[in-house]
C-alpha positions in Angstrom: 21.7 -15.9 27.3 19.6 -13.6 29.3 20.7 -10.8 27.0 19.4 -12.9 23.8 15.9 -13.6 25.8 15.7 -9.9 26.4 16.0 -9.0 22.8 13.9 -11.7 21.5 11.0 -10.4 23.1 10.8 -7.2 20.9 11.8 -8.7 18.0 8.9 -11.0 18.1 6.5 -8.3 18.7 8.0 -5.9 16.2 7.7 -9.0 14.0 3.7 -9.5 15.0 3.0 -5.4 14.2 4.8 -5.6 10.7 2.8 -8.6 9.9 -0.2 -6.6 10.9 0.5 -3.9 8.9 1.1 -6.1 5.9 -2.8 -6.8 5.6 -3.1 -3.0 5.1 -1.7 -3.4 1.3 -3.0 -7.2 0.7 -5.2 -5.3 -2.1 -2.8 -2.4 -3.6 -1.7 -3.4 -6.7 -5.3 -4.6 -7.3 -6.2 -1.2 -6.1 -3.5 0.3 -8.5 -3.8 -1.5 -11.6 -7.9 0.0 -11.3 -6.3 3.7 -11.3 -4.4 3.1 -14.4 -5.5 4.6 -17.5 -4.6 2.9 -20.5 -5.4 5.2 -23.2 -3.4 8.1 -21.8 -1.2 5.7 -19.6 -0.9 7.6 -16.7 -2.9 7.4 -13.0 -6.1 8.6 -11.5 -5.0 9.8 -7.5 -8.8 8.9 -7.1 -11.3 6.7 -8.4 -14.1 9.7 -8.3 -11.6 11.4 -10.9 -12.7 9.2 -13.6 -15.9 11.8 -14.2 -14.0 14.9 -13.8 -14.1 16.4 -17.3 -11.7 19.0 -17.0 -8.8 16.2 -14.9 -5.3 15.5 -16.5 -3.5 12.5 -14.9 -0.6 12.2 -13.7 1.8 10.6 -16.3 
């Protein structure tokens, strides 16, 4: 039972930093769907590459 206890511990904190790092992508497909292009159908890597003339997107 000690064993179990032991490997509990980490789990639960393993558990707490995933959960944490879930927050970083609460936003992404948001963030995604924003560098889409819908005329050409392919994506902007940034959103300052909407004014760049000379820019062909990645299809």
């Amino acid at each position: 039972m000690e064993r179990i206890t032991e490997l509990l511990v980490p789990f639960k904190e393993i558990k707490q930093q995933l959960g944490e790092l879930d927050t970083l992508f609460v936003s992404f497909y948001e963030w995604l769907a924003g560098q889409y292009d819908p005329a050409s159908g392919g994506f902007y890597y940034a959103r300052s590459s909407y004014d760049m003339d000379n820019f062909i997107l990645d299809n």
